[in-house]
C-alpha positions as CSV (number, residue, x, y, z in Angstrom):
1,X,-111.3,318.5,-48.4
2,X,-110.7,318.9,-52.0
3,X,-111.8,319.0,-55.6
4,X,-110.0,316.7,-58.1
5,X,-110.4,315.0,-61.1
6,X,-111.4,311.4,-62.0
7,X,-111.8,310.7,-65.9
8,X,-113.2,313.8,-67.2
9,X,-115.1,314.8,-64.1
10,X,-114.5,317.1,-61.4
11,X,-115.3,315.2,-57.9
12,X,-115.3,316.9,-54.3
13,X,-114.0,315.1,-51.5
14,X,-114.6,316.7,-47.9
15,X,-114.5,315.0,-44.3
16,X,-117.5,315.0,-42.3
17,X,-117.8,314.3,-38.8
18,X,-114.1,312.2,-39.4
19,X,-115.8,310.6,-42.4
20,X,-114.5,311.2,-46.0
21,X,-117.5,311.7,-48.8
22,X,-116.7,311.8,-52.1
23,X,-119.3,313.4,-55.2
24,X,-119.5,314.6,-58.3
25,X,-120.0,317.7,-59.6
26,X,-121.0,315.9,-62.9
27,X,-119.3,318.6,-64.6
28,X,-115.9,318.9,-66.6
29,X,-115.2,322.1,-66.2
30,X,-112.8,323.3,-63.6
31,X,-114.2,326.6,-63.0
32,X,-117.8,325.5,-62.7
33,X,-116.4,322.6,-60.5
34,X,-115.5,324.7,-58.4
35,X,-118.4,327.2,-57.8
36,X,-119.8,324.1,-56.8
37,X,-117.4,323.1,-54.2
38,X,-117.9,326.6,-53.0
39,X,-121.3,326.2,-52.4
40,X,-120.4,322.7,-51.1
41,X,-118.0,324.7,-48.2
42,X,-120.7,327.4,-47.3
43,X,-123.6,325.2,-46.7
44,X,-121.1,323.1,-44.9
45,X,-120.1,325.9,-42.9
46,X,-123.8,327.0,-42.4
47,X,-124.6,323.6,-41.2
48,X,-122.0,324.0,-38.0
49,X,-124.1,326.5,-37.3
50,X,-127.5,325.1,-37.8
51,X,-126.7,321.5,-37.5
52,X,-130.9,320.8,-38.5
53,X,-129.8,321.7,-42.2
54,X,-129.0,319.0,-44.5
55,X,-126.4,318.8,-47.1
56,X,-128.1,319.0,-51.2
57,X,-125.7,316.9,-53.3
58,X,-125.2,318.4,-56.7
């Protein structure tokens, strides 16, 4: 899992049940980038928990 940068966007990578996904942030700046992969690892992490809950792509 990861954040990196393609162009002048900020993209998240993360691995999902052995599956890489890849999105944008559709931002290009870093530090907003990541607040949003932050939220992108807690709802991920509250999902293990409730697996019902459904990822909300930025």
């Amino acid at each position: 899992m990861g954040l990196y940068k393609r162009g002048k966007t900020w993209w998240i990578a993360i691995t999902i049940d052995g599956k890489q996904k890849c999105f944008s942030t559709k931002t290009s700046d870093r530090k907003i980038a990541e607040q949003i992969y932050a939220k992108v690892l807690l709802k991920l992490d509250n999902q293990e928990s409730n697996p019902r809950q459904q990822i909300v792509n930025y």
